[in-house]
Structures are given as structure tokens and as C-alpha cells.
C-alpha positions in Angstrom: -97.9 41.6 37.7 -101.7 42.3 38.0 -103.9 44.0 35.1 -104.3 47.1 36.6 -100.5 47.4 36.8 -99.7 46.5 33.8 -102.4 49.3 32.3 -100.5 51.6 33.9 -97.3 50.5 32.8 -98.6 50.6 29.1 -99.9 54.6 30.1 -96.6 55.3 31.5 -94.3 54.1 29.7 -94.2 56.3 26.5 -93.6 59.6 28.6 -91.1 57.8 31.3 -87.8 56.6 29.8 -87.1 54.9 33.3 -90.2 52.9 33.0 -89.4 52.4 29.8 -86.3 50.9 30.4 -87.1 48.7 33.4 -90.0 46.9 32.1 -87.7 46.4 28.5 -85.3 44.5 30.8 -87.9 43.2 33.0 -89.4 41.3 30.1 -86.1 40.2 29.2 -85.2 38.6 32.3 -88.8 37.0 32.1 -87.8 35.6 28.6 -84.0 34.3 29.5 -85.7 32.8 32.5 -88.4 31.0 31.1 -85.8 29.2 28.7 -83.2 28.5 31.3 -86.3 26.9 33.7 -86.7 24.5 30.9 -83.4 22.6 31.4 -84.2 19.7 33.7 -80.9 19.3 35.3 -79.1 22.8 35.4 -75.4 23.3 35.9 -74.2 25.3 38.2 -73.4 28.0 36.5 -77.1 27.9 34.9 -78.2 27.8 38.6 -76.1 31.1 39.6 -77.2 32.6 36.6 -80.8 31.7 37.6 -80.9 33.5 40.5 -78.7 36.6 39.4 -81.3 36.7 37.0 -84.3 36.2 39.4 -82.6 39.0 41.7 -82.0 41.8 39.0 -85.2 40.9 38.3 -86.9 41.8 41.5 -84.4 44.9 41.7 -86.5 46.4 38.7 -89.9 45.3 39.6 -89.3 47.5 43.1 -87.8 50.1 41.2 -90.9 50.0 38.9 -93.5 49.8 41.6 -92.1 52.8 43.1 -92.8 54.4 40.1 -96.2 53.4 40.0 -97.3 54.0 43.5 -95.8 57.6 42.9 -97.9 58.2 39.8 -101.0 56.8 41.6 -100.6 59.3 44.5 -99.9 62.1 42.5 
């Protein structure tokens, strides 16, 4: 995510329990990620889970940039 985002995030997020929420589990998946990318030859269950991961992931970052472009057009 890019600075500016992220400021806003860090605004947002005490008033906005949803916000909140999504970028908890947003930094989660970031963290699980990062130690699953370090196995150099992944199962395949470690492969599913990668990209279950990856796409839950990307479910929350839309849901929280829809946030964002609402606060910045309101």
C-alpha cells in the first residue's frame, strides 16, 4: 500500500471497527505469507494455502479501499 494510504488507514482506523478489522487481518495474512514464501519447495497443501491466503487477502484490501475512496470523497 502507498504512504498516503496507509496515513489514512492509521486516521481511520480508531473510529472504524471495519477498518479496524480488515487491516488486523490484512497484516496477518502479510505475516503468514511472508513465512510460508520462505519454504523453497512448497507442498501442495502449502501451495493452496498460498493462494487462499493471497485471495482473502485481496478480498480485504478492496473492501478497505472502498472504505477509503469513500472517506476521501466525503
Amino acid at each position: 500500500m502507498e504512504r498516503h494510504e496507509l496515513d489514512l488507514i492509521s486516521r481511520l482506523a480508531g473510529n472504524h471497527d471495519e477498518l479496524r478489522h480488515l487491516w488486523g487481518r490484512h497484516q496477518g495474512f502479510e505475516a503468514h505469507l511472508s513465512r510460508l514464501d520462505g519454504v523453497h519447495h512448497p507442498s501442495e497443501a502449502e501451495r493452496r494455502e498460498i493462494g487462499k491466503l493471497k485471495r482473502m487477502k485481496l478480498r480485504g484490501k478492496f473492501r478497505m479501499q472502498a472504505i477509503l475512496d469513500a472517506h476521501r470523497d466525503a
